[in-house]
C-alpha positions as CSV (number, residue, x, y, z in Angstrom):
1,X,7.7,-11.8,-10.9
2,X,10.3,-14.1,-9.7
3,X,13.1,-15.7,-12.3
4,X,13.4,-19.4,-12.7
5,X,16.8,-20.8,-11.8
6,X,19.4,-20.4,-13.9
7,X,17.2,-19.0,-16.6
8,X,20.5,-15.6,-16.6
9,X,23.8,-15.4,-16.6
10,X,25.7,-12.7,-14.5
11,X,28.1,-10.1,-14.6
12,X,29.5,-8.1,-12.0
13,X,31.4,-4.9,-12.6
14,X,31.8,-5.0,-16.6
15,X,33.7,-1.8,-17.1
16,X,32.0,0.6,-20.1
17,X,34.9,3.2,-21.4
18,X,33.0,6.7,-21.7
19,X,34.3,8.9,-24.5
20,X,36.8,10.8,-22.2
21,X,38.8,7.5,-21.1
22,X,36.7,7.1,-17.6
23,X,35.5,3.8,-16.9
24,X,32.1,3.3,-15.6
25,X,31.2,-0.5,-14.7
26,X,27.7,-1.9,-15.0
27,X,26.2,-5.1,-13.8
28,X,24.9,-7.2,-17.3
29,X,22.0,-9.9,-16.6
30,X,21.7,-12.1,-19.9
31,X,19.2,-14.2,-20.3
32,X,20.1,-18.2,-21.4
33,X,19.2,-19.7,-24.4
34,X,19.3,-18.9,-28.2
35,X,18.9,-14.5,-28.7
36,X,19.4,-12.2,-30.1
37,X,17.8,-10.1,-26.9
38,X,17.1,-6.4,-26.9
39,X,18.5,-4.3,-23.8
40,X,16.9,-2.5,-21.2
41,X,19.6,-0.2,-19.3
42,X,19.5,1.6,-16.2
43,X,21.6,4.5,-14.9
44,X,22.1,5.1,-11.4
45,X,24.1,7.0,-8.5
46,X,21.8,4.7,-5.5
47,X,23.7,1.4,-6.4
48,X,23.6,-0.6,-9.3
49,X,22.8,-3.8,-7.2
50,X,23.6,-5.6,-4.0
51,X,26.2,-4.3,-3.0
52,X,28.1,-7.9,-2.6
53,X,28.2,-8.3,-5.8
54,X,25.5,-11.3,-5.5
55,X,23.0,-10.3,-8.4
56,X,19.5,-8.1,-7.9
57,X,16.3,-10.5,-8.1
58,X,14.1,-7.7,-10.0
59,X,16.5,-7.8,-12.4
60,X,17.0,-11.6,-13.0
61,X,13.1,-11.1,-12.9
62,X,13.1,-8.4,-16.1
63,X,16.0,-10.3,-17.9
64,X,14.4,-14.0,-17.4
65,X,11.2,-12.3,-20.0
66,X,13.8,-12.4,-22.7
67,X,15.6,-9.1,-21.8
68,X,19.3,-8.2,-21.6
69,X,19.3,-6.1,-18.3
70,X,22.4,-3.4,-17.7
71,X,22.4,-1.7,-14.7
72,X,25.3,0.9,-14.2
73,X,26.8,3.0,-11.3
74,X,27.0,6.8,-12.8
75,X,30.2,8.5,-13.0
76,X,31.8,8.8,-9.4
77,X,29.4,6.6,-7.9
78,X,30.0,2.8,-6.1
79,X,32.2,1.0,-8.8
80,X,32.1,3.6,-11.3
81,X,35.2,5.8,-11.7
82,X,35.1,9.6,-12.1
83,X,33.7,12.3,-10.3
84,X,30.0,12.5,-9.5
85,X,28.4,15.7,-10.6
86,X,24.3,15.8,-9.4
87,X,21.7,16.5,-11.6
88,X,21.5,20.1,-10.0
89,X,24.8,20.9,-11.0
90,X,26.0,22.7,-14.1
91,X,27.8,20.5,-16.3
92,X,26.3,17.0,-15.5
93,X,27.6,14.5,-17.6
94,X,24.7,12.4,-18.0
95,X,23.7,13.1,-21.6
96,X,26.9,12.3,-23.0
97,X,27.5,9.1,-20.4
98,X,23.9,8.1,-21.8
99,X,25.2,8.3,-25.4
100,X,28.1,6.5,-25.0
101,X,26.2,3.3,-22.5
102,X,23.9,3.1,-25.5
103,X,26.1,2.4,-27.8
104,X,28.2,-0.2,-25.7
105,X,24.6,-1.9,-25.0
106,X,24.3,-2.4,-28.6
107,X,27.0,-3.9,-28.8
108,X,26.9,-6.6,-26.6
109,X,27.2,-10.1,-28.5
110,X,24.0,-11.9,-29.3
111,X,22.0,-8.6,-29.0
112,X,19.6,-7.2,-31.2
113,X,21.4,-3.8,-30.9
114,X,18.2,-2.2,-29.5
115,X,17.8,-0.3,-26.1
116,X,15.3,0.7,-23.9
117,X,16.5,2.7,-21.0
118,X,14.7,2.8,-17.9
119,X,14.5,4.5,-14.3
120,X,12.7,6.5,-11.1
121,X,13.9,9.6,-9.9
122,X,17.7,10.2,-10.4
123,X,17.6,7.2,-13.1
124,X,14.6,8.8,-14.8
125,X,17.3,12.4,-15.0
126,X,19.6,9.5,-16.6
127,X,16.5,8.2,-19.0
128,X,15.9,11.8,-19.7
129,X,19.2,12.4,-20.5
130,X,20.0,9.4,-22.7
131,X,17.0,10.3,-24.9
132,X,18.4,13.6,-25.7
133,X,21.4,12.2,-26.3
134,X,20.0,11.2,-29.7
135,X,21.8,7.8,-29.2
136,X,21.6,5.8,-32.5
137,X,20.6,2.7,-30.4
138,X,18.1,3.7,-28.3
139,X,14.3,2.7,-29.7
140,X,12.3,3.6,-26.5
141,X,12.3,5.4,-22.8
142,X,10.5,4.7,-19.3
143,X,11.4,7.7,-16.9
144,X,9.5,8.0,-14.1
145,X,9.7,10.6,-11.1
146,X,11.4,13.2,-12.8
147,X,10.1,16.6,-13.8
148,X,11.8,19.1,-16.4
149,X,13.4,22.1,-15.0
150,X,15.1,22.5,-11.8
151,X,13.6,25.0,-11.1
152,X,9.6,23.0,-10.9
153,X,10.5,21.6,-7.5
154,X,13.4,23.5,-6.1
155,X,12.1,27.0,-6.6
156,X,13.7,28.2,-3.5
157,X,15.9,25.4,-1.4
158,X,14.3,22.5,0.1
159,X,16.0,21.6,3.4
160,X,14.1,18.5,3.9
161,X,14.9,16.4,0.9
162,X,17.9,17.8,-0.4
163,X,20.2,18.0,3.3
164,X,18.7,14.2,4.0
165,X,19.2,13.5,-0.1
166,X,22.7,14.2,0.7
167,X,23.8,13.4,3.6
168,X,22.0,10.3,3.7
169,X,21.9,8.6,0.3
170,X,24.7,10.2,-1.4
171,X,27.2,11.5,1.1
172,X,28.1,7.9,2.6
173,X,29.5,6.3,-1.0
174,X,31.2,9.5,-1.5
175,X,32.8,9.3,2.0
176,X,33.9,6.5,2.1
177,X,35.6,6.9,-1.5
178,X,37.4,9.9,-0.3
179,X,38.2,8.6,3.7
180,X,35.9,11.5,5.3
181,X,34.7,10.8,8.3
182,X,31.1,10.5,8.7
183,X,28.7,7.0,8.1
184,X,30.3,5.1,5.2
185,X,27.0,3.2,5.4
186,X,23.6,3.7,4.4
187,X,22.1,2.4,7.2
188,X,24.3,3.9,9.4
189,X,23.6,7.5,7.9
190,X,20.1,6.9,8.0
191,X,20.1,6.2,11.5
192,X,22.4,9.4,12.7
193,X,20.0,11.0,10.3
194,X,17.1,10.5,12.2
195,X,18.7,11.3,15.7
196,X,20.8,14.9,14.3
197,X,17.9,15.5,11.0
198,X,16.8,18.9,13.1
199,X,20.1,20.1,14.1
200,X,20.6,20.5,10.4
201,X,17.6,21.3,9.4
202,X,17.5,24.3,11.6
203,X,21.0,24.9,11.2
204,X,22.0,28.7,10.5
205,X,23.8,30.2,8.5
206,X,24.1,27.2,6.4
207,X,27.5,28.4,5.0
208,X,29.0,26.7,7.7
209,X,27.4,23.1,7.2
210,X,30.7,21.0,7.4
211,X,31.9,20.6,3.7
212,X,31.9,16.0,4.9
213,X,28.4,16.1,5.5
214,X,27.8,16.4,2.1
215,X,30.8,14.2,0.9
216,X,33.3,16.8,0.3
217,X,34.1,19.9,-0.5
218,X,33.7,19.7,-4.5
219,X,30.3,18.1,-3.5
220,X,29.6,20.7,-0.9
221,X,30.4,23.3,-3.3
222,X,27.3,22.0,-5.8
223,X,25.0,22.7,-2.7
224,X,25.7,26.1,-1.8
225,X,25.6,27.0,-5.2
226,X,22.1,25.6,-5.0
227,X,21.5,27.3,-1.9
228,X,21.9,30.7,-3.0
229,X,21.2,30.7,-6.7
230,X,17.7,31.2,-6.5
231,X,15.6,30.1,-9.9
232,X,18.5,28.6,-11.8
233,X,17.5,25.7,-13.6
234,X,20.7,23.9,-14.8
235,X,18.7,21.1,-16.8
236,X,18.6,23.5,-19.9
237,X,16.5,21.3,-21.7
238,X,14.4,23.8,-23.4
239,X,16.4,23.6,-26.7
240,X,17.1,20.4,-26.6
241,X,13.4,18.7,-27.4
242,X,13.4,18.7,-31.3
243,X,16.5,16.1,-30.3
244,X,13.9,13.7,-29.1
245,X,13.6,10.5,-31.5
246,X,11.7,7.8,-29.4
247,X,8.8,7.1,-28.0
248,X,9.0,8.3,-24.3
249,X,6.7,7.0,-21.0
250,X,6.6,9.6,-18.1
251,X,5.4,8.3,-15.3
252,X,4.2,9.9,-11.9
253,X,2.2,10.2,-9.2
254,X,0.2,13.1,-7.5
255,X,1.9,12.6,-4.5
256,X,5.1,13.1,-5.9
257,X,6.8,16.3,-5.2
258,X,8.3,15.6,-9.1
259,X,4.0,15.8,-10.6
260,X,5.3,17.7,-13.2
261,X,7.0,15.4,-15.0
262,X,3.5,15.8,-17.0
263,X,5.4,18.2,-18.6
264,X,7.8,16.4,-20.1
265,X,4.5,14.4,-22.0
266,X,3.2,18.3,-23.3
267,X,6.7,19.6,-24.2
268,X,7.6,16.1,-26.0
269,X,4.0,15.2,-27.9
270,X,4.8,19.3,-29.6
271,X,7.9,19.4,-29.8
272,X,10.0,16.1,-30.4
273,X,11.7,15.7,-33.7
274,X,9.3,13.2,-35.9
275,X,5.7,12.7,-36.1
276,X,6.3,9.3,-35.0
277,X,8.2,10.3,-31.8
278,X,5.2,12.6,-30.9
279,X,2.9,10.2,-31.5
280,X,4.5,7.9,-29.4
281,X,4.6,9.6,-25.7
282,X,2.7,9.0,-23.3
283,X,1.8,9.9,-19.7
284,X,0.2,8.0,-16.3
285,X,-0.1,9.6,-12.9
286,X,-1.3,7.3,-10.3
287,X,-2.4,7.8,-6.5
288,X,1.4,7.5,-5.4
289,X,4.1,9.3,-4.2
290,X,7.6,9.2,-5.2
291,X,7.8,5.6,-5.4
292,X,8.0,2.0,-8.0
293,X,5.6,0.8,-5.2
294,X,2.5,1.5,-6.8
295,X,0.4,1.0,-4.0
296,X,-3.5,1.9,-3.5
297,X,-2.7,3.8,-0.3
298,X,-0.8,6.6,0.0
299,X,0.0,7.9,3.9
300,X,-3.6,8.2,5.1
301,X,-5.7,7.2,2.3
302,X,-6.8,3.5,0.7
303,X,-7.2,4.9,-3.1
304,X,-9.2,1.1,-3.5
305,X,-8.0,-1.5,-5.2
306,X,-7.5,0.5,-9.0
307,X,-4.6,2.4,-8.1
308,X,-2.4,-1.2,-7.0
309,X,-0.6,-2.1,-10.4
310,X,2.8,-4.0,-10.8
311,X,5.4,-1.9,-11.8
312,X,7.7,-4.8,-13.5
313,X,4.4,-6.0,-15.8
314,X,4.2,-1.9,-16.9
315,X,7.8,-1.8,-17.7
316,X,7.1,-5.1,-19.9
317,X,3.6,-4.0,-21.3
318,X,6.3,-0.7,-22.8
319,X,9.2,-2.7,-23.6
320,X,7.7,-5.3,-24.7
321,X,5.6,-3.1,-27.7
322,X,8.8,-1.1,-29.1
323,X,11.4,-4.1,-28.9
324,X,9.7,-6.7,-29.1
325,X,7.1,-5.9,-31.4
326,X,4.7,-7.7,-29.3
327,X,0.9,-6.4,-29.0
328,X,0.7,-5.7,-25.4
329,X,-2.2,-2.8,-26.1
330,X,-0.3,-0.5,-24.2
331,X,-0.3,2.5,-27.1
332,X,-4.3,1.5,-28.1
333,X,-4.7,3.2,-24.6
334,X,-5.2,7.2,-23.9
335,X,-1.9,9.2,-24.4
336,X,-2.6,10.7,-20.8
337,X,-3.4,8.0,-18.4
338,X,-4.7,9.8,-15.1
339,X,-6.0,8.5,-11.7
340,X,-8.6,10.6,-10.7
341,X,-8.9,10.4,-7.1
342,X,-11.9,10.9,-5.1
343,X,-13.3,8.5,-7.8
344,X,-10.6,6.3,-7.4
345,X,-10.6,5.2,-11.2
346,X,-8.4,5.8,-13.8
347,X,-9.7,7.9,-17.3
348,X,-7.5,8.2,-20.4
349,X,-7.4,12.0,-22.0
350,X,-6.2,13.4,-25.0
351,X,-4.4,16.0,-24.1
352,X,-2.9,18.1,-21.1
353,X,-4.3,19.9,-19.8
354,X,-8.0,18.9,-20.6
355,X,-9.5,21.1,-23.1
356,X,-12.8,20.8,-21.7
357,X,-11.3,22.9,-18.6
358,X,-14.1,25.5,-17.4
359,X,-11.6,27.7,-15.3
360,X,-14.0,28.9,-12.6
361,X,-12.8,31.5,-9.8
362,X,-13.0,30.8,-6.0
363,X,-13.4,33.6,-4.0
364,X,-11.6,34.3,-0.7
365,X,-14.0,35.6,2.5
366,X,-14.3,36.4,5.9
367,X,-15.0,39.0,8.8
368,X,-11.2,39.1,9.5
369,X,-10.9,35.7,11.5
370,X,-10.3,33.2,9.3
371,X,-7.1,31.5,11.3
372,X,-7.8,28.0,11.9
373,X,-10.0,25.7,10.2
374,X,-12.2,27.5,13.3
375,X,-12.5,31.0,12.0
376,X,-14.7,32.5,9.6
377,X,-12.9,31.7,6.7
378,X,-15.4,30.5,3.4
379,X,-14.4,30.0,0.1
380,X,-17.3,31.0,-3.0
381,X,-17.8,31.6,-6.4
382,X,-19.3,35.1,-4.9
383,X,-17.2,37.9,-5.8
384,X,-15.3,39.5,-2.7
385,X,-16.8,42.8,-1.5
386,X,-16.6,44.8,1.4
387,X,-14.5,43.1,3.5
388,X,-11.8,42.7,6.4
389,X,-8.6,41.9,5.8
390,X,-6.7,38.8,7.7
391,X,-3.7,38.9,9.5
392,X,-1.3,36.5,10.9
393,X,2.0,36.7,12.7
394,X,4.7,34.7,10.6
395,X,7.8,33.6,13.2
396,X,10.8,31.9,11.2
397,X,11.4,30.3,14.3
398,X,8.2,28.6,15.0
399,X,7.5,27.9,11.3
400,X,4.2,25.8,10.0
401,X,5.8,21.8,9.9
402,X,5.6,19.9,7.1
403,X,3.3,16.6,7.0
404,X,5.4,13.9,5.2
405,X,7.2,10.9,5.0
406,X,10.5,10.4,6.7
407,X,13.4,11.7,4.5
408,X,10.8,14.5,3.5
409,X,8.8,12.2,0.8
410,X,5.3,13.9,-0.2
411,X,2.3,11.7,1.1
412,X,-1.2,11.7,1.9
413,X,-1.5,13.2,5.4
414,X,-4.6,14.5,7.8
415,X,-3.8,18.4,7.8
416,X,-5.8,18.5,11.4
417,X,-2.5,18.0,13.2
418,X,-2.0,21.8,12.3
419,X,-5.2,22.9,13.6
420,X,-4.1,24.9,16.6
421,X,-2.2,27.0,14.2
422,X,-2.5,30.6,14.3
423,X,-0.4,31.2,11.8
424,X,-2.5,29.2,8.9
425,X,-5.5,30.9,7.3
426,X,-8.2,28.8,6.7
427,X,-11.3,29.3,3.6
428,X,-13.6,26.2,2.8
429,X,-16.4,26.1,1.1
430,X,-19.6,25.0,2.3
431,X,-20.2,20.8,1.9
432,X,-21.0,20.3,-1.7
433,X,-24.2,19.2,-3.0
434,X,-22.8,17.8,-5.9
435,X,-19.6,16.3,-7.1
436,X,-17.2,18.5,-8.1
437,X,-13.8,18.0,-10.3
438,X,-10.9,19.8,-10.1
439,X,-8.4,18.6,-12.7
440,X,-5.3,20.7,-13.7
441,X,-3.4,22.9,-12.2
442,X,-4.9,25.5,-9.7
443,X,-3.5,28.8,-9.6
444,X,-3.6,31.2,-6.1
445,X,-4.5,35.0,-7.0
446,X,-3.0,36.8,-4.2
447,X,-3.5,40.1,-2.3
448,X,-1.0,40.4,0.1
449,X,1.0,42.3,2.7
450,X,4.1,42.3,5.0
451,X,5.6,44.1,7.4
452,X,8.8,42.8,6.3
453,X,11.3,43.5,3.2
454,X,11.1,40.1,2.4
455,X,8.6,36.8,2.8
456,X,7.3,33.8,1.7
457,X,3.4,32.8,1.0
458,X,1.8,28.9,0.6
459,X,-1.1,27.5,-0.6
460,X,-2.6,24.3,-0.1
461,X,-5.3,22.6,-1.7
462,X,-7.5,20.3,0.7
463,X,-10.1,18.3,0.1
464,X,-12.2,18.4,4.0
465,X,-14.3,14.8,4.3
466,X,-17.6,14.7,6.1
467,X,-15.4,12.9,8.6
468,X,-13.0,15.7,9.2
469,X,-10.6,14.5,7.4
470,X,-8.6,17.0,5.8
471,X,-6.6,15.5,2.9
472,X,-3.8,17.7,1.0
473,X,-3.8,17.7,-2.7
474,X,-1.1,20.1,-3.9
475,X,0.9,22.9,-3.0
476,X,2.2,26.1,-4.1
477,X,4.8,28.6,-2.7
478,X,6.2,32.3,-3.7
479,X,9.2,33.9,-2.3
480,X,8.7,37.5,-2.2
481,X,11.7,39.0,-4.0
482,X,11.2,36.8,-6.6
483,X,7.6,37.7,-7.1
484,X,8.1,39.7,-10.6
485,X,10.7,36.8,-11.6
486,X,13.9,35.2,-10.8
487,X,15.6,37.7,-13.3
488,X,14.5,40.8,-11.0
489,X,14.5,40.2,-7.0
490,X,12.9,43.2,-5.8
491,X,12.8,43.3,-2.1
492,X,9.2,44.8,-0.3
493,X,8.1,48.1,0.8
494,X,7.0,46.6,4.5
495,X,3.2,47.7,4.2
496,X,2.9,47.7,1.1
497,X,-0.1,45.6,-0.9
498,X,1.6,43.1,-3.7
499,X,-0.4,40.8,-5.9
500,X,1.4,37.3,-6.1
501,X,0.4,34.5,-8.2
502,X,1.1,31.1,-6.7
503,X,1.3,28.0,-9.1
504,X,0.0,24.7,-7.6
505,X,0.8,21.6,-8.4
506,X,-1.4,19.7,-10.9
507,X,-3.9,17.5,-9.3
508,X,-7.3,15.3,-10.8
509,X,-9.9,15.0,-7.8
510,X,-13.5,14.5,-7.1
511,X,-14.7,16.3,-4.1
512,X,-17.9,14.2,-3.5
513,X,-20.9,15.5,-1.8
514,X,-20.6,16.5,1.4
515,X,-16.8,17.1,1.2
516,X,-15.5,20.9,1.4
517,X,-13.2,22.7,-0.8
518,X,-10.5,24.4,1.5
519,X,-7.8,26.4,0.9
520,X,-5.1,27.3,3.5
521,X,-2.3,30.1,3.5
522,X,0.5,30.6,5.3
523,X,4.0,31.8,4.7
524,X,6.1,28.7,6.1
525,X,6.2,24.9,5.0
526,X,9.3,23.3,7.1
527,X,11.4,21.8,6.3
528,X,9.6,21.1,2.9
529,X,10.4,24.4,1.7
530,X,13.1,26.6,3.3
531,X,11.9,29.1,6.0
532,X,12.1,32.9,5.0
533,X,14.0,35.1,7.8
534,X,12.0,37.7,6.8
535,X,14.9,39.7,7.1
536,X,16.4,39.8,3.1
537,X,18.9,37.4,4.2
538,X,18.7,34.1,2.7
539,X,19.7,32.2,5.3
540,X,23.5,31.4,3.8
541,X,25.4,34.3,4.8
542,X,23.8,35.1,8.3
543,X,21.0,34.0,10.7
544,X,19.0,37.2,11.3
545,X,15.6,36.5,11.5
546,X,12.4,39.0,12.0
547,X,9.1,38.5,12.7
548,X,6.5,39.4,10.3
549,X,2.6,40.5,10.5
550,X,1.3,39.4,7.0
551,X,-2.5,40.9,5.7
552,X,-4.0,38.6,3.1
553,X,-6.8,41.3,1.2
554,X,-9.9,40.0,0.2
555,X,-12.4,42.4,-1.3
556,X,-13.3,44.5,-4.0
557,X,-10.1,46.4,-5.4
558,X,-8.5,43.0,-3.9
559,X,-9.5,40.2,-5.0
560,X,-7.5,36.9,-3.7
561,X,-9.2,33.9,-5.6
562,X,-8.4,30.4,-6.1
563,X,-9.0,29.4,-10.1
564,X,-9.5,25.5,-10.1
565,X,-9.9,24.3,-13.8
566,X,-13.0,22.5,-13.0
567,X,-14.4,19.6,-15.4
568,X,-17.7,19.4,-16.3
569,X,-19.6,15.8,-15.1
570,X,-22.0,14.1,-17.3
């Protein structure tokens, strides 16, 4: 979608006075000809536009279909004055910045006074935030990418994304603001990134990260708190939903380390503040990853020609409904829109998640051997009985590697490349004779030992193709102390037998005949997740790290199971 020329008018820079005297400045596209036009607005710390001031083709594109388009720099960030505060930090200002951008919006001349407000990742935190905001103004929200607690994808810290998060995309603006040394550029930071990513990564303790890598020390600050805080979600939202007046999209994908922005859909359609607001939200996760690209491949896998949709036309197909008051058949659709892959098609539900769920146990097996995809591992619906127990050395500094994108993006990758590991056990089921569907959210039972005072166990979901391939679906992690709560850290009695329950991430897939169910733990995913030391330390303070002998228990009086909310097939 390409604009005709001069069909908008541009303007760089507009400043927008927040409530507290601090300008923030916002680029305004305008389309020519006779209005009013509503507003679609976006908030953002990644650049409002090009950053020559020349104006951004997609949004010429969105503001030549009859749209004013506002796109603004958050507080602190390129134009925008102020200090920036992330979204992990206690006392964002987001939901009061949203209030106020509303307002000024609506009162741009020949408007029609009414704002959608749009955005993926950090700008879906801003959408989020500006719906909250109760903003008189705003009649509508797309947020994409964006889940609703901290705490749902930064458990424990998360080296990969968040060091390359900020010393890559954020730290450069906020350098060269402040005249730190360092990459003032992205490009520039991306490539140092790439040749010094594992001296950080693997950097211990992590107190003594240089305060400029993360674009000073206020900045810097933010992240150790994160670092060491363990379960804190600053978000706060959970009072704040019976503020919700408008029809909200949440978009996502199952590749996207943010999937659980599902449940801002479940918490809004119960809880937001008139019938017609919870009426009015929907939900679609697609075959993607943390992306607007909505591709049909994601990493290693063609999802077919289904899962390719053009992002500006959905954005339209929404704004276009509560703005315009066009038909676009948008809300005569499902109010959960889901990709089911393995099928590769997309099924509208009802509800989240589906009650038609049959919650069926998978049982962990084996004669003690089951590291490798080589061992003797088997997964079953057979309850475990008398059985050997599997052990594994964990080594903090050989940990299991992460399979993803550069900068530490979820994908779709071939878990083979681990195969020689010694440290992953490994329990598939025998090929299936029938399809089978697992949508929801899976949930690892686990009986578990360590000779250490303190660990970390993973699950993975995989669905093993008659080819070999082994494709990742979701993912799940427990940190030891934190196994009766964030509220209680309770280090281990080394030897001692735990149960842990490990949350995955929601998933919808078809594992087609001949395919295998398979389910690998370990105790390290780096740098996706932080590694344990294994030694009660976090990692902040000091860099003592043990070795520790983990026993998963599988039998009788222990029975580790995988429950995978199975849907029936017609």
């Amino acid at each position: 979608m390409t604009a005709p020329p001069s069909a908008v008018s541009f303007e760089h820079n507009v400043a927008v006075p927040m409530r507290d005297g601090v300008i923030l400045r916002a680029d305004v596209y305008r389309p020519r000809g006779e209005g009013p036009f509503p507003i679609i607005l976006t908030r953002t710390p990644y650049n409002k536009g090009n950053l020559d001031g020349t104006p951004s083709a997609a949004y010429e594109a969105l503001a030549a279909q009859g749209y004013y388009v506002v796109s603004q720099d958050v507080r602190g960030r390129y134009a925008s004055d102020g200090e920036f505060t992330p979204l992990f930090a206690a006392g964002y200002p987001d939901i009061e910045d949203g209030y106020d951008t509303v307002e000024w919006c609506a009162q741009l001349p020949d408007s029609t006074g009414e704002v959608g407000i749009f955005g993926n990742s950090y700008p879906g935190f801003t959408s989020y935030c500006a719906a909250f905001s109760q903003a008189p103004s705003l009649r509508c929200v797309f947020a994409e990418g964006m889940t609703q607690r901290l705490t749902d994808f930064e458990p424990i810290f998360r080296p990969g994304r968040r060091l390359a998060w900020s010393m890559v995309t954020i730290g450069p603006g906020l350098r060269e603001k402040r005249g730190l040394p360092g990459p003032h550029d992205r490009a520039e930071a991306d490539a140092l990134w790439e040749r010094e990513r594992h001296k950080w990564l693997w950097y211990l303790p992590r107190k003594d990260i240089p305060d400029e890598k993360y674009g000073g020390a206020d900045q810097a600050g933010y992240y150790r708190i994160l670092m060491t805080q363990g379960g804190v979600d600053t978000f706060q939202w959970q009072n704040r939903y019976q503020d919700i007046q408008v029809p909200v999209f949440h978009r996502t994908g199952w590749y996207d380390r943010f999937v659980r922005a599902i449940d801002g859909y479940t918490l809004m359609a119960k809880k937001a503040a008139t019938p017609a607001a919870r009426a009015g939200q929907r939900v679609m996760i697609g075959p993607w990853g943390h992306t607007n690209a909505l591709h049909q491949y994601e990493g290693d896998v063609d999802f077919g020609p289904e899962g390719l949709l053009d992002h500006s036309e959905l954005l339209l197909r929404w704004f276009d409904h509560w703005l315009k008051g066009k038909d676009t058949g948008i809300m005569d659709e499902g109010p959960v829109r889901l990709f089911i892959l393995g099928d590769n098609t997309w099924r509208d539900e009802n509800e989240w998640p589906l009650a038609r769920s049959q919650y069926t146990d998978y049982h962990l097996h084996s004669g003690g051997n089951a590291r490798t995809p080589h061992g003797d591992g088997s997964l079953s619906r057979a309850p475990s009985g008398d059985e050997t127990p599997d052990h594994y050395l964990y080594d903090p500094r050989d940990p299991v590697p992460s399979c993803q994108l550069m900068h530490d993006q979820d994908g779709v990758f071939d878990q083979r490349a681990l195969d020689s590991r010694q440290d992953v056990l490994v329990y598939q089921s025998e090929p299936l004779t029938a399809p089978l569907e697992v949508t929801g959210e899976p949930v690892l039972h686990l009986y578990a030992a360590s000779s250490a005072v303190d660990t970390d166990f993973t699950a993975k979901l995989v669905d093993v193709h008659p080819d070999g391939l082994a494709q990742n679906l979701c993912y799940g992690i427990v940190r030891a102390r934190y196994r009766n709560g964030y509220e209680s850290p309770q280090l281990l009695t080394p030897g001692e037998v735990c149960e842990y329950t490990i949350a995955l991430n929601p998933i919808a897939n078809v594992f087609q005949p001949g395919h295998r169910v398979r389910l690998d733990i370990s105790s390290s995913d780096f740098p996706n997740w932080d590694r344990n030391l294994n030694s009660g330390s976090d990692g902040y303070e000091d860099a003592a790290i043990v070795t520790a002998r983990q026993t998963v228990l599988h039998d009788g009086g222990h029975p580790t199971r995988v429950t995978l909310p199975v849907i029936p097939r017609d």
